[in-house]
C-alpha positions as CSV (number, residue, x, y, z in Angstrom):
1,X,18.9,-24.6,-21.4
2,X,15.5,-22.8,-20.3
3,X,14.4,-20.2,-22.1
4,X,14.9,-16.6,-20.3
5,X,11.5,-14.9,-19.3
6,X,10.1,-11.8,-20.4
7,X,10.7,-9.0,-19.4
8,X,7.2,-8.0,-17.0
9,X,7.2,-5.1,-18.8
10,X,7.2,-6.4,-22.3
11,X,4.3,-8.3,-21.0
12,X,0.5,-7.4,-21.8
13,X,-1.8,-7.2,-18.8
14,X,-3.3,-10.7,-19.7
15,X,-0.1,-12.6,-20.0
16,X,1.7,-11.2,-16.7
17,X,-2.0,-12.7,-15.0
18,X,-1.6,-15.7,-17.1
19,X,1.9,-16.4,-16.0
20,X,1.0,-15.5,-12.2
21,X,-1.7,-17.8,-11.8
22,X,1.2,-20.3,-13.3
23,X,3.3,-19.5,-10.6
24,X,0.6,-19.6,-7.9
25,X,-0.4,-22.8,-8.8
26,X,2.9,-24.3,-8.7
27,X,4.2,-22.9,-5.7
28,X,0.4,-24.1,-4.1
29,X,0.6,-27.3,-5.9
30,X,4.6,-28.1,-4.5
31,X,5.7,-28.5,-7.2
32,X,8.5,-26.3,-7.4
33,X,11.1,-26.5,-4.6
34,X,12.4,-23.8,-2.2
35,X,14.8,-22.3,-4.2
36,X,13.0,-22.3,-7.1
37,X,9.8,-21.0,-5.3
38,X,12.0,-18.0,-4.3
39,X,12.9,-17.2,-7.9
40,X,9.5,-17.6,-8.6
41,X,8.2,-15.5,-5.8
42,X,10.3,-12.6,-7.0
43,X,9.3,-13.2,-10.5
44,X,5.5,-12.9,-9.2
45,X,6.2,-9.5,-7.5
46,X,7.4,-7.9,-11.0
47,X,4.5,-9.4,-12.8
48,X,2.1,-7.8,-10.0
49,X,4.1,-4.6,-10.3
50,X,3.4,-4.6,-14.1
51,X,-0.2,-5.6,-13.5
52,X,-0.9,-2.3,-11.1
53,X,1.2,-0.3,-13.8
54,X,-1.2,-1.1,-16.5
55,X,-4.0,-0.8,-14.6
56,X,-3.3,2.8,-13.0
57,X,-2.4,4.0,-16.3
58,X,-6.2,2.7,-17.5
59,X,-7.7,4.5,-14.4
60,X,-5.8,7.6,-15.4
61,X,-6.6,7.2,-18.7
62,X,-10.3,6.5,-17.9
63,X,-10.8,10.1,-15.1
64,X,-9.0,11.6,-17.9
65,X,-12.0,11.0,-20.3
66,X,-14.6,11.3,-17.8
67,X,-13.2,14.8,-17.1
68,X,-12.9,15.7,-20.6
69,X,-16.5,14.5,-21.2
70,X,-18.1,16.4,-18.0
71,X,-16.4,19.8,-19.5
72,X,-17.6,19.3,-23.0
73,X,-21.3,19.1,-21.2
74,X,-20.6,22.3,-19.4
């Protein structure tokens, strides 16, 4: 029985790109067929969506410090 996936969000950044490159490659590569490429398609959108999630929250997180340091230099 395969083993279930991860949830995307339980996922760090670099293992939901890991895992999408997988799944680029094997859709690219045929070797995967329809069906499955639809699962896998699907299963690429969430690792995307967990991708931008983490990297909004570091753009955020990143203004959030450059504002913090401008109004210390004030």
């Amino acid at each position: 029985m395969p083993e279930t996936p991860a949830d995307p969000a339980d996922l760090r950044f670099e293992e939901a790109i890991a895992e999408l490159e997988s799944i680029i490659e094997q859709i690219d590569e045929g070797k995967i067929g329809l069906e499955e490429a639809m699962v896998a398609h699907r299963r690429g959108r969430a690792l995307v969506a967990r991708c931008r999630s983490v990297l909004d929250a570091v753009e955020q997180e990143l203004e959030s410090t450059e504002t913090d340091s401008s109004a210390d230099a004030s």
